[in-house]
C-alpha positions as CSV (number, residue, x, y, z in Angstrom):
1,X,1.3,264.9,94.9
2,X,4.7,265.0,95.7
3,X,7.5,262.3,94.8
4,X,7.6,259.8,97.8
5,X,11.6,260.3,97.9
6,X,11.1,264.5,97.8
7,X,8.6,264.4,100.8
8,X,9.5,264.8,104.4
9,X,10.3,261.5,106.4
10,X,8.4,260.8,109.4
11,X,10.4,262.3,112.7
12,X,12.6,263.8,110.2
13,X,12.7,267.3,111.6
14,X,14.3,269.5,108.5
15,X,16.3,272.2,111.3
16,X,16.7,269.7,114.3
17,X,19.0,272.2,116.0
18,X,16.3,274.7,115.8
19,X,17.2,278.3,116.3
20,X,20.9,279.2,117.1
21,X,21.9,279.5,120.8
22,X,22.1,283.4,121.2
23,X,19.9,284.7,119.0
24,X,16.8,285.9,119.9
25,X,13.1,287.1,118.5
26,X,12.4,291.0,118.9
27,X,8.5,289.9,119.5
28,X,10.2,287.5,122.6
29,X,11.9,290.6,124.2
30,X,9.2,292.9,124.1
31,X,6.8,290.2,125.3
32,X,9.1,289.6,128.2
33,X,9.6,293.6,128.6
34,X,6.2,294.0,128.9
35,X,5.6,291.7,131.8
36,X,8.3,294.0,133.7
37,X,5.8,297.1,133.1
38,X,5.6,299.3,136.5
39,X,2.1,299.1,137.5
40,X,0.5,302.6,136.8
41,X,2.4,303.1,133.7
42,X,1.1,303.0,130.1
43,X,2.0,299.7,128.4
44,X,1.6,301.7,125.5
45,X,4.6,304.1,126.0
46,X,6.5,301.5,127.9
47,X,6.9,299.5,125.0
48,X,7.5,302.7,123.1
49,X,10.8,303.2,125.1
50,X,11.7,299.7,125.0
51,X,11.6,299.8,120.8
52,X,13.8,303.1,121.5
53,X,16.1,301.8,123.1
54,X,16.8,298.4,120.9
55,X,17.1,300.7,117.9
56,X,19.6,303.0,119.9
57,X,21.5,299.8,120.6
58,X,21.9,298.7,117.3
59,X,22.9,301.8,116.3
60,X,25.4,302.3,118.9
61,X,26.4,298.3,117.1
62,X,26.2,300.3,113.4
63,X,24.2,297.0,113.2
64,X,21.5,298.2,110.3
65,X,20.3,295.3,109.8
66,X,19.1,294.9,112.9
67,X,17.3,298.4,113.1
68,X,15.8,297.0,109.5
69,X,14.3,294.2,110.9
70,X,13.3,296.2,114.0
71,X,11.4,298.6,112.1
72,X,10.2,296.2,109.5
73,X,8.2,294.5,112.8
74,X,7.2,297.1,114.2
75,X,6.0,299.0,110.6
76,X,5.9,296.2,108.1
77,X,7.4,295.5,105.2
78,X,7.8,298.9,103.0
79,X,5.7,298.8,99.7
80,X,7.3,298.0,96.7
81,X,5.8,299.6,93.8
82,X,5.7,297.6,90.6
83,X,4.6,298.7,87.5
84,X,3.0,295.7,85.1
85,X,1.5,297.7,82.4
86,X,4.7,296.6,79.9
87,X,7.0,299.8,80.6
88,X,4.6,302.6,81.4
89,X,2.6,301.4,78.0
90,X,-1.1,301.1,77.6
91,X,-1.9,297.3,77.4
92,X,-4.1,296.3,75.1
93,X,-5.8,293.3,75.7
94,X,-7.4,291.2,72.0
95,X,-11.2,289.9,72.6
96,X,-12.8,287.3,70.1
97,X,-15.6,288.9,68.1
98,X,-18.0,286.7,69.8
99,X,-17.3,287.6,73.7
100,X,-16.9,291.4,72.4
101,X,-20.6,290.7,70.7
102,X,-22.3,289.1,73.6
103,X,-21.3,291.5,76.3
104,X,-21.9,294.4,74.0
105,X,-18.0,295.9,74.0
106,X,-17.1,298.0,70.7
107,X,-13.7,296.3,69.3
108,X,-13.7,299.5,66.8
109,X,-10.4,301.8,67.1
110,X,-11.0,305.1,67.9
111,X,-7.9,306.3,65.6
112,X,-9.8,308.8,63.4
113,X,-11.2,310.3,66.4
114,X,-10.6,314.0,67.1
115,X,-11.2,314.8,70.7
């Protein structure tokens, strides 16, 4: 459990001011760009065009951040690889005798073998 003094105070709203006049969520504008969908069209390539023509704006801007974040809500996040086997190295993880023993796992090296 926390401190008493670290914790949050009761009606204590930690951004009280909330989000900054002006800005504005991409999920808001498509939401409301959807609603404005010509009957008979497919909301599918509507919002297609819509995503178009934010990241044409932003690049008319040079704003790439804002194509970043477009793009990372639209596709996610890219993947980051990572590699935790210690540099590209085989890790080699040490077993007590006993666990080895009990669930039948040979702990003999294999250095002499030929294969």
């Amino acid at each position: 459990m926390p401190k008493e003094d670290t914790q949050f105070k009761p009606n204590n709203n930690a951004n009280p001011e909330g989000r900054p006049k002006g800005s504005f969520s991409i999920l808001t504008i498509l939401k409301k760009k959807l609603q404005e969908c010509p009957s008979g069209e497919d909301k599918r390539t509507y919002a297609e065009r819509i995503v178009e023509k934010l990241l044409e704006d932003a690049e008319k801007k040079g704003d790439t951040q804002m194509r970043k974040i477009i793009f990372n809500y639209i596709e996610g996040m890219p993947a980051q690889a990572m590699d935790v086997t210690s540099g590209g190295e085989k890790l080699f993880i040490q077993i007590s005798k006993e666990i080895a023993d009990k669930n039948d796992i040979n702990t003999e090296s294999d250095n002499n073998s030929q294969g």
